[in-house]
N, C-alpha and C positions, 0 to 999 in steps of 0.2 A: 504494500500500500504506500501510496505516495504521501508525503505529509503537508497537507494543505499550509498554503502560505498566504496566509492574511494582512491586506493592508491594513495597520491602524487607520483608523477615522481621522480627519485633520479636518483642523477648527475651522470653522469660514472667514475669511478676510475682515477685520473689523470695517464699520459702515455709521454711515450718521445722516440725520439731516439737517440741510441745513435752509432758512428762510432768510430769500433776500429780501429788500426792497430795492429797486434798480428805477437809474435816474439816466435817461437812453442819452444821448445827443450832448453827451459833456464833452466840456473841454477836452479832458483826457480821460483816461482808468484811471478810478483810486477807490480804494478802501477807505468808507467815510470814518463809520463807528459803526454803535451801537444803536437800532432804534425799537424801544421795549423787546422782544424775542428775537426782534432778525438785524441782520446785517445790511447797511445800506451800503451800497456801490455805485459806484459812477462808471459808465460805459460809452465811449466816443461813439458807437454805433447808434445810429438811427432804428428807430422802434416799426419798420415797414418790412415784411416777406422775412422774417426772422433772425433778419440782422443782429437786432439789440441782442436776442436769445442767442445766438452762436458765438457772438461775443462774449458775449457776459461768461458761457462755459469756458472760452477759450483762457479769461482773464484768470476765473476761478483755477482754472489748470494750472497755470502760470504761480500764481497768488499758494494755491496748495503743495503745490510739486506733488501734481499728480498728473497721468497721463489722462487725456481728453475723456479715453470710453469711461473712466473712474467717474465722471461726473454725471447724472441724467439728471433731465429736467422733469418734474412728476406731477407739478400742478403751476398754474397762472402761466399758461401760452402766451397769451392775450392782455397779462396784467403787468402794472405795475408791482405787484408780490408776486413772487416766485416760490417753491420748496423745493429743493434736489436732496437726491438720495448721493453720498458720495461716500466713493467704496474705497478704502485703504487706511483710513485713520479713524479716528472715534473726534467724540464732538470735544473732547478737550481737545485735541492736536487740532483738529479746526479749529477752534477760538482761538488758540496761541497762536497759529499760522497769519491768519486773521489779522487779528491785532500787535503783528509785528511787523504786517505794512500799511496800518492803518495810518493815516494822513492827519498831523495834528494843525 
């Protein structure tokens, strides 16, 4: 008999969300602060055919050090509020991330 050989289980990627509020057509990108729950950001893209929105992930990429697919967007296509699901860190390493290029 052969002796089975079992993968142990491996934990899944830590994961978090996180809620923007996104200010389309700024000046530049910047990580403002804090506004009550979420994160406000500034994004140079235009808020038309999903500009602001592929920005805005591309900025969080950047902003996180994380690679692009890490980010999805899960709610407010359409809005000024956003919520992404973002895969590789938990919401503390977000907030620190965050807020060490937050714009004072």
């Amino acid at each position: 008999m052969r002796p089975s050989h079992r993968v142990p289980p491996t934990a899944p990627p830590p994961s978090c969300g996180l809620q923007i509020k996104v200010v389309p057509n700024a000046a530049n990108n910047a990580v403002v602060g804090r506004v009550g729950n979420a994160w406000k950001l500034r994004v140079h893209a235009p808020p038309e055919d999903g500009k602001a929105n592929k920005a805005l992930v591309a900025f969080l990429a950047t902003t996180l050090n994380l690679p692009q697919n890490a980010i999805t967007l899960t709610a407010g296509t359409a809005s000024r509020e956003k919520r992404f699901r973002i895969t590789g860190i938990t919401d503390i390493e977000a907030d620190a991330r965050l807020q060490t290029h937050q714009t004072s």
